[in-house]
C-alpha positions as CSV (number, residue, x, y, z in Angstrom):
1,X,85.7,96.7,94.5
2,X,83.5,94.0,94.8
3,X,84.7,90.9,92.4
4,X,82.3,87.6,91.4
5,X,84.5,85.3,89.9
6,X,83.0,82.0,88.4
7,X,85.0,78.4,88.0
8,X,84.4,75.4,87.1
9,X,82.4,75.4,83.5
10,X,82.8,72.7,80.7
11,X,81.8,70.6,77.9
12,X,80.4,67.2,79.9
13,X,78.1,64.6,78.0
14,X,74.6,64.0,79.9
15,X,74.1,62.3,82.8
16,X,77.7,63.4,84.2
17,X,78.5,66.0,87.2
18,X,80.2,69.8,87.2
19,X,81.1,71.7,90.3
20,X,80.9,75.0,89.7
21,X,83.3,78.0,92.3
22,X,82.4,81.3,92.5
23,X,85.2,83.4,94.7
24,X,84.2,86.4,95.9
25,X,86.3,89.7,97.0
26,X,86.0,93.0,98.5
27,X,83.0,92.5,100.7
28,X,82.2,90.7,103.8
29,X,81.0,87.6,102.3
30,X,79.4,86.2,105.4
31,X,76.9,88.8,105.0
32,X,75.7,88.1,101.9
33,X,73.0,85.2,100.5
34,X,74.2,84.1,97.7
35,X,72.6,82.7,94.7
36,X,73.5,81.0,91.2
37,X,71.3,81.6,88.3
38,X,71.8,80.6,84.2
39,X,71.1,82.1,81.1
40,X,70.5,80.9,77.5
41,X,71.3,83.3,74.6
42,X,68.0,85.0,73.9
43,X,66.1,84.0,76.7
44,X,65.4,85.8,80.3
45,X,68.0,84.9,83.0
46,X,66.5,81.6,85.0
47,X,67.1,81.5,89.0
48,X,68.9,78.4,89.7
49,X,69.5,78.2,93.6
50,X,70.0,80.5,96.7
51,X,72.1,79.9,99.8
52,X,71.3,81.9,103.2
53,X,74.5,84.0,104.8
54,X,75.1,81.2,107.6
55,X,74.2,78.1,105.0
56,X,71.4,77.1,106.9
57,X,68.6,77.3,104.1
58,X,68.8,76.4,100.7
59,X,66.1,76.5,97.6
60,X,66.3,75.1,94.6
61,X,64.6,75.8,90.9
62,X,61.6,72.5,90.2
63,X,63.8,72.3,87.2
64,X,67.1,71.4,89.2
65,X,65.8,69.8,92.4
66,X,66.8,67.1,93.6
67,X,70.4,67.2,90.9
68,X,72.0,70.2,91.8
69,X,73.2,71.2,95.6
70,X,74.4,74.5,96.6
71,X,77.2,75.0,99.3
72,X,79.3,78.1,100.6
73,X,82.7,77.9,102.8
74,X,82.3,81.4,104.3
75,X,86.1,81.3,105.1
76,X,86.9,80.6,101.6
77,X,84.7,83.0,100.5
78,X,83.0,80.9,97.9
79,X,79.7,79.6,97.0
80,X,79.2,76.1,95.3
81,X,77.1,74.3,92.8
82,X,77.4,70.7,92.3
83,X,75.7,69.7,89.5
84,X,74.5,66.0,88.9
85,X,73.1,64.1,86.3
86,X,73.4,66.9,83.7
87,X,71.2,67.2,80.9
88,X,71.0,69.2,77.8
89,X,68.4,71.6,79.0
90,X,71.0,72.5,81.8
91,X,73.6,74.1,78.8
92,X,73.9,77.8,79.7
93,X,76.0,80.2,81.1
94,X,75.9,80.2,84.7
95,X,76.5,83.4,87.1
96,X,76.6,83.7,91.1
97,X,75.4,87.0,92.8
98,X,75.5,88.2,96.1
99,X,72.3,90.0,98.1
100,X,72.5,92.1,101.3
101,X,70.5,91.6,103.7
102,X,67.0,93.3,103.1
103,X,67.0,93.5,100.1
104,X,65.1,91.0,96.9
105,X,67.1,92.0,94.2
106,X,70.7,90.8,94.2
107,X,73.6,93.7,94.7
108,X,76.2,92.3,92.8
109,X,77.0,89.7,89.9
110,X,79.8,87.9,88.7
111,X,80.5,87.4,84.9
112,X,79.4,83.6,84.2
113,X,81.0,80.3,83.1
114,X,79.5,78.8,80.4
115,X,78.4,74.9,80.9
116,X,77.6,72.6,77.9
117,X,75.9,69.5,77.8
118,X,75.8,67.3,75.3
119,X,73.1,64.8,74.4
């Protein structure tokens, strides 16, 4: 059974940093890209950031370029998101997911950790 578990949500004020941990069981993590996207209550689920299996290629949303990096310890078997300079706009819930190889669509999702940033 396959298991997404997100870390590392809070309430921070603007301008401050998160790291957000997502540990992932029962597959073979070093096969899997991995991505972080967010969501906002009533609105479509935004792509945040992808990593590639190995770590070797990384891309970023416009809207978080440049403040947010993406990581992955493939014998941990976690991805990272290190969020800096937070702003409001960034409040959401945040969710990894993990995509074979091949395929566009992610395979499998965690179920989010909810960050909040206050003006």
């Amino acid at each position: 059974q396959v298991q997404l578990v997100e870390s590392g949500g809070g309430l921070v004020q603007a301008g401050d940093s998160l790291r957000l941990s997502c540990a992932a069981s029962g597959l073979t993590f070093s096969s899997y890209g991995m991505g972080w996207f967010r969501q906002v209550p009533g609105k479509e689920r935004e792509f945040v950031s992808h990593i590639s299996r190995s770590g070797g290629f990384t891309t970023y949303a416009d809207s978080v370029k440049g403040r947010f990096t993406i990581s992955r310890d493939n014998a941990k078997n976690t991805v990272y998101l290190q969020m800096n300079s937070l702003k409001p706009e960034d409040t959401a819930v945040y969710s990894c997911a993990a995509r074979s190889p091949g395929r566009v669509e992610y395979n499998y999702w965690g179920q989010g950790t909810q960050v909040t940033v206050s003006s």
